[in-house]
C-alpha positions in Angstrom: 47.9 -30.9 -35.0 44.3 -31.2 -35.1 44.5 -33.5 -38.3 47.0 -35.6 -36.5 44.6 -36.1 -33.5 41.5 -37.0 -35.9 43.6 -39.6 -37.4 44.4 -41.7 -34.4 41.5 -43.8 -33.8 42.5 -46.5 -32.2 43.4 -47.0 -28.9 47.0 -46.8 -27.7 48.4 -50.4 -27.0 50.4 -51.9 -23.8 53.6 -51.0 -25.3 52.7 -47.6 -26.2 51.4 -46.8 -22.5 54.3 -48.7 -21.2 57.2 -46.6 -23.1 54.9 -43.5 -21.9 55.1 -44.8 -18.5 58.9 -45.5 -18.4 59.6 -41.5 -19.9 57.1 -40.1 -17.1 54.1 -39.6 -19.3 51.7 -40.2 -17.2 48.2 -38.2 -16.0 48.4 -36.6 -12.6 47.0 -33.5 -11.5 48.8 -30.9 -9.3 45.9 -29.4 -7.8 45.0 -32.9 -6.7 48.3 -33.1 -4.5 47.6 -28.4 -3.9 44.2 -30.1 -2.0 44.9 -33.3 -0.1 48.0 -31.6 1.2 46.1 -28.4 2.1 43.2 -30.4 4.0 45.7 -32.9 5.6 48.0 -29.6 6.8 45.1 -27.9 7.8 44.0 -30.7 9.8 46.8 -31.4 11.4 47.6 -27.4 12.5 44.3 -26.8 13.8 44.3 -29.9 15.9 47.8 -28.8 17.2 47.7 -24.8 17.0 46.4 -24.2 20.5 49.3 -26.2 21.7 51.8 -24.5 19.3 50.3 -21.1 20.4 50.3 -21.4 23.6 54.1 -22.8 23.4 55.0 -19.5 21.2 53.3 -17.1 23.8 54.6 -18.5 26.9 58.0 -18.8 25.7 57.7 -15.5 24.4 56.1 -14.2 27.7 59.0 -16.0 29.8 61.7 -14.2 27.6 60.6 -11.0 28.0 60.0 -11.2 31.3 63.8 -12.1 31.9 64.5 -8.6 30.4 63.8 -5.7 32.3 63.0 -2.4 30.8 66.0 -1.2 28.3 68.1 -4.3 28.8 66.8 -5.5 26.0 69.4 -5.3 23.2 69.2 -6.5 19.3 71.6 -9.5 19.8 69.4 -10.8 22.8 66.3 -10.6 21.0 67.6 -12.3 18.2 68.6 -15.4 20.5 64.9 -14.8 22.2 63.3 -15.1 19.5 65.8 -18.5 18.3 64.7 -20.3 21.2 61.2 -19.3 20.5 61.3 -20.3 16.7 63.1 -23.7 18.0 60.2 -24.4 20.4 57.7 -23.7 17.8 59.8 -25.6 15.8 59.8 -28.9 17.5 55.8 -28.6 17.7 55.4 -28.4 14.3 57.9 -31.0 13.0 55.7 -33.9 13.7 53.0 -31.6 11.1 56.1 -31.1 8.8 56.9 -34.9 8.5 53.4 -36.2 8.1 52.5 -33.8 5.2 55.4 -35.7 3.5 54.3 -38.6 3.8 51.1 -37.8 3.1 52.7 -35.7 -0.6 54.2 -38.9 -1.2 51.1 -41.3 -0.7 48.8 -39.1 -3.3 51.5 -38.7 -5.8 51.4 -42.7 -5.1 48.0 -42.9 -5.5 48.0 -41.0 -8.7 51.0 -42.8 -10.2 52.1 -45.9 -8.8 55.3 -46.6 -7.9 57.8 -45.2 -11.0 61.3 -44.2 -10.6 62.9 -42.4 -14.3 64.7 -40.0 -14.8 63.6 -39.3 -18.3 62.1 -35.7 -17.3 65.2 -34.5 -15.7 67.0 -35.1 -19.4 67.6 -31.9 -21.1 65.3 -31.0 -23.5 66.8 -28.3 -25.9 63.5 -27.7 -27.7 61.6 -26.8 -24.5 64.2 -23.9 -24.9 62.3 -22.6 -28.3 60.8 -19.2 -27.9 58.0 -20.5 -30.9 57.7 -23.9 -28.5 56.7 -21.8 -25.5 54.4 -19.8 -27.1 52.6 -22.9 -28.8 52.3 -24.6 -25.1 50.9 -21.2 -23.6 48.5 -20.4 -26.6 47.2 -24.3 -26.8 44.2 -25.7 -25.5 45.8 -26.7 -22.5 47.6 -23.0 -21.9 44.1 -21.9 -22.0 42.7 -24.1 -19.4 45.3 -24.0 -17.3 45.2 -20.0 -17.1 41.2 -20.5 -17.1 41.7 -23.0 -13.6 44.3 -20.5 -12.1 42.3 -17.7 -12.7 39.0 -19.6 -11.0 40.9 -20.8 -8.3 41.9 -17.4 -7.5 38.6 -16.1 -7.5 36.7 -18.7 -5.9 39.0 -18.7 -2.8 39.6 -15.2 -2.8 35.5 -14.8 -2.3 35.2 -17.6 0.3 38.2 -16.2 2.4 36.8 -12.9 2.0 32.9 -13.8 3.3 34.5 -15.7 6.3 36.4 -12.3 7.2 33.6 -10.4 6.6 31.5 -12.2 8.7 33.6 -12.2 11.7 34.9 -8.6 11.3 33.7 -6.9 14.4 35.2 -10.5 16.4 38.4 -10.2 15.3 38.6 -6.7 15.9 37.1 -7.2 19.3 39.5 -10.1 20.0 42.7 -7.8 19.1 42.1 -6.6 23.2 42.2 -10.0 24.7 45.2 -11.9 25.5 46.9 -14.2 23.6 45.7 -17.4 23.8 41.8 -16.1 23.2 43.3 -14.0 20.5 45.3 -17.0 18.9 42.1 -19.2 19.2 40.2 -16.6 17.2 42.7 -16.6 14.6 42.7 -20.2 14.1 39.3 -20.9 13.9 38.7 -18.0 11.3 42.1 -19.8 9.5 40.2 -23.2 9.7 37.2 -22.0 7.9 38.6 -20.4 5.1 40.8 -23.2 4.7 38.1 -25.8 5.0 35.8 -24.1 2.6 38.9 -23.4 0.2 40.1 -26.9 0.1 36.6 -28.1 -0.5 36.4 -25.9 -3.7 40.4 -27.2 -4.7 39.8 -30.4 -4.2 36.6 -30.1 -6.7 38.7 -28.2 -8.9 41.6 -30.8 -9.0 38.9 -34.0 -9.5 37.9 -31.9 -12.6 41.7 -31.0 -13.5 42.6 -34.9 -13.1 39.9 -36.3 -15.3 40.8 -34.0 -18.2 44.3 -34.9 -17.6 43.8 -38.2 -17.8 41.4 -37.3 -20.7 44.3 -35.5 -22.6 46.9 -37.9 -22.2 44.4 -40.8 -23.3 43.9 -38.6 -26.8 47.5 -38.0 -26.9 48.7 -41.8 -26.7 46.2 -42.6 -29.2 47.5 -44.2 -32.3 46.6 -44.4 -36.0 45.8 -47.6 -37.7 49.4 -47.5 -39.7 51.2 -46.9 -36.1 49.3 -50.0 -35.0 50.5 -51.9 -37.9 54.1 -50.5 -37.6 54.2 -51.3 -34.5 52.9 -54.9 -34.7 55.5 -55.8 -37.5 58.2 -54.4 -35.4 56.4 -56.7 -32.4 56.6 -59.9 -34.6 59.5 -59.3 -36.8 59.6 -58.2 -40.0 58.9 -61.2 -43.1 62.6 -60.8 -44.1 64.3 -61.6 -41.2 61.3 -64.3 -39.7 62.2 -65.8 -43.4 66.1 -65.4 -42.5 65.4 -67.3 -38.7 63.7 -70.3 -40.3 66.0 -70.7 -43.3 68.7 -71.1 -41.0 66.7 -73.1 -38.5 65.9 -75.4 -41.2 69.6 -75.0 -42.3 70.8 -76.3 -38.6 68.7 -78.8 -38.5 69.6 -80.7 -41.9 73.1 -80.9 -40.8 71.6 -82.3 -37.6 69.7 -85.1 -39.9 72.5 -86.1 -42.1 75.0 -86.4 -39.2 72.2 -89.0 -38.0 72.1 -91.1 -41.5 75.0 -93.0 -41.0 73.5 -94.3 -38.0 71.0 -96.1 -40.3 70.5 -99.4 -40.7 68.8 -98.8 -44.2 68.0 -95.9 -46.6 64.5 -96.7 -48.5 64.1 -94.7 -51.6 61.6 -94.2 -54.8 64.4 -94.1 -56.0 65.7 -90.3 -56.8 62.4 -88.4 -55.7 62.1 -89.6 -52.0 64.6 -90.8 -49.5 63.9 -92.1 -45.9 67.1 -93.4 -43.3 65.6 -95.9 -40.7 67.9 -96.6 -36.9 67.4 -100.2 -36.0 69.6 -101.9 -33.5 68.5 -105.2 -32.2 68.4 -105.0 -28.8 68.2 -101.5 -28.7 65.8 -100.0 -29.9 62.3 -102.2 -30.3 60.8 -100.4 -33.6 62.7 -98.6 -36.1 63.0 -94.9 -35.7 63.2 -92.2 -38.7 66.3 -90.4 -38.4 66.0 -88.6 -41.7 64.3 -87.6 -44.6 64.3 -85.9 -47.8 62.9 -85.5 -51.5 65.0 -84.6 -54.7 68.6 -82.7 -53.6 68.1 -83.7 -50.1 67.2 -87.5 -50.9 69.6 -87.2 -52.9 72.6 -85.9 -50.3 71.0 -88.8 -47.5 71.9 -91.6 -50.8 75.1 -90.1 -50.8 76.4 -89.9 -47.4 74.8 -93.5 -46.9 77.2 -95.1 -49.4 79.9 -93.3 -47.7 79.0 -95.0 -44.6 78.3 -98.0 -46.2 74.3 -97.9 -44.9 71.9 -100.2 -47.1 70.0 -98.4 -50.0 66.6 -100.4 -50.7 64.6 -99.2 -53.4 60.9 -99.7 -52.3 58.9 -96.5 -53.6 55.7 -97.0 -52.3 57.3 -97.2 -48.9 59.2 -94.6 -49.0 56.4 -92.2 -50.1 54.3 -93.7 -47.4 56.8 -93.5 -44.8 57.8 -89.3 -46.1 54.5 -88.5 -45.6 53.2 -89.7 -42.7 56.1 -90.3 -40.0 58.4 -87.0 -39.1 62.0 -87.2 -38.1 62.7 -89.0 -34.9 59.5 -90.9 -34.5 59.0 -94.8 -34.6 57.5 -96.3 -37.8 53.4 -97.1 -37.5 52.3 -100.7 -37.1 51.2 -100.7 -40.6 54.6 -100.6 -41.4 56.3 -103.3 -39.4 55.9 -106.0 -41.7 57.3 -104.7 -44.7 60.3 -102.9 -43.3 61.0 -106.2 -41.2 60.8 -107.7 -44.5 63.5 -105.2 -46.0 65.7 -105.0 -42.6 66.2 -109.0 -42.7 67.1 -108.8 -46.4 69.7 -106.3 -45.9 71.0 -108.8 -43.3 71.1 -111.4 -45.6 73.0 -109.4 -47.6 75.5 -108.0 -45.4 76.1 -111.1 -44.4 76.8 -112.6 -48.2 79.1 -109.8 -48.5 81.5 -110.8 -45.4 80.9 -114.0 -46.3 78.7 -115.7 -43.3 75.9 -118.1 -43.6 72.5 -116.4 -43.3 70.3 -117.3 -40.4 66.3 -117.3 -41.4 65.0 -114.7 -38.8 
């Protein structure tokens, strides 16, 4: 596994993190979400627990006031105590709804927005007794026992000093009424919390940046992966060979359906083979509609005698107008005096063969 991970040197590509994205590989850290959550929540219950307190006592006083001495029975303190919980509960559902929002906005944060539900697939080899002991006995078993095991430690001591500090309050306070005693016991709640999440949220900035560290190493690729991966990207040369054979296929039969639109065929005569579209009238210069050396002059001769089109043997023109004028584009100026010249005599000659007089152009 090491030798795998010196080999990839390069950096993982767009594809490669987007694929990791859409299966749910992505960094987040846990103790990230643990410690916002924790610091919202205990914002939001200390700023409401005198409130909730004072609800819980005076409903609680009110009840058991209602019940003299020994009329109390199991069934009634059960529905006491329901309509106690239920008053308590509408006080902290407010809390309860903007901690989920808040969970949802650091996951968010972390994330982005992704919906899959690649991680909820079943993974068989996650069942593997030898898989689970690899994932506990790897590097990342070992920090993660290593971070639970600080965490413990460190918050266990902080909660610990804030107790021992105000020992002889709280046990002072446990005389005092309620609300002074409830006011005790949230401020000393506040403070280890505060100091707790402070430590946490430390902790999970740490956590994150090796997660995102990991999954960086993890996603990294070696330099045959990038090469597989841009010929899969581009094609491989067999089948970009395959598209243009047949492009070049579909577009031949495209040109010879045009030559017997020609007015004229110029050749060289068997190596080169150019079909020119004039219509007076129509079209102002003469257009190449096809072109061809050797098999494929060849097949343009052929399907022009078919179609009765004029064959003009002119090689230097025809070389000159193969090479430098592509299918579908108008003849240079250079050229408009000698294919003139060749379009009047095959004219003339047409109009020999039907028998008209010819008319000097």
């Amino acid at each position: 596994m090491a030798g795998d991970r010196e080999s990839k040197t390069e950096a993982p590509s767009g594809k490669r993190l987007a694929d990791a994205r859409k299966k749910g590989n992505i960094p987040r850290s846990q103790d990230v979400n643990a410690s916002v959550l924790l610091l919202g929540g205990a914002i939001l219950v200390y700023s409401q627990w005198q409130a909730m307190s004072t609800v819980m006592f005076e409903r609680m006083q009110t009840s058991f006031r209602a019940f003299p001495s020994g009329d109390l029975t199991i069934p009634l303190f059960i529905d006491m105590m329901g309509q106690v919980l239920g008053d308590v509960g509408k006080a902290v559902t407010p809390t309860v709804l903007s901690l989920a929002l808040l969970g949802i906005a650091v996951n968010l944060l972390q994330t982005g927005f992704l919906l899959t539900g690649e991680p909820l697939k079943p993974n068989f080899g996650r069942m593997n007794p030898l898989t689970g002991l690899q994932r506990i006995f790897s590097m990342r078993g070992v920090v993660e026992t290593v971070k639970g095991i600080l965490k413990i430690v460190l918050v266990g001591y902080l909660a610990y000093q804030v107790i021992r500090d105000r020992y002889l309050q709280i046990v002072t306070a446990l005389q005092l009424d309620g609300p002074h005693l409830a006011s005790l016991l949230g401020s000393t709640a506040w403070d280890v919390s505060l100091r707790s999440i402070v430590v946490l949220l430390v902790v999970g900035a740490a956590d994150y940046a090796y997660q995102r560290f990991e999954w960086w190493r993890d996603l990294k690729m070696t330099k045959q992966e990038v090469k597989d991966e841009a010929k899969q990207q581009e094609g491989s040369p067999e089948v970009k060979a395959e598209i243009r054979k047949r492009q070049m296929q579909a577009a031949r039969r495209r040109m010879m359906a045009d030559v017997p639109t020609a007015a004229v065929v110029i050749t060289n005569p068997t190596h080169f083979a150019v079909a020119l579209k004039y219509e007076q009238g129509t079209t102002d210069v003469p257009v190449v509609v096809a072109k061809g050396t050797d098999l494929v002059a060849k097949r343009i001769r052929d399907i022009a005698r078919e179609a009765g089109v004029a064959i003009v043997e002119n090689p230097p023109v025809a070389r000159a107008l193969y090479s430098q004028v592509d299918i579908g584009d108008v003849i240079p100026a250079d050229f408009y005096a000698i294919v003139a010249e060749i379009l009047v005599n095959v004219s003339r000659a047409s109009r020999k063969r039907q028998g008209r007089p010819s008319r000097t152009a």
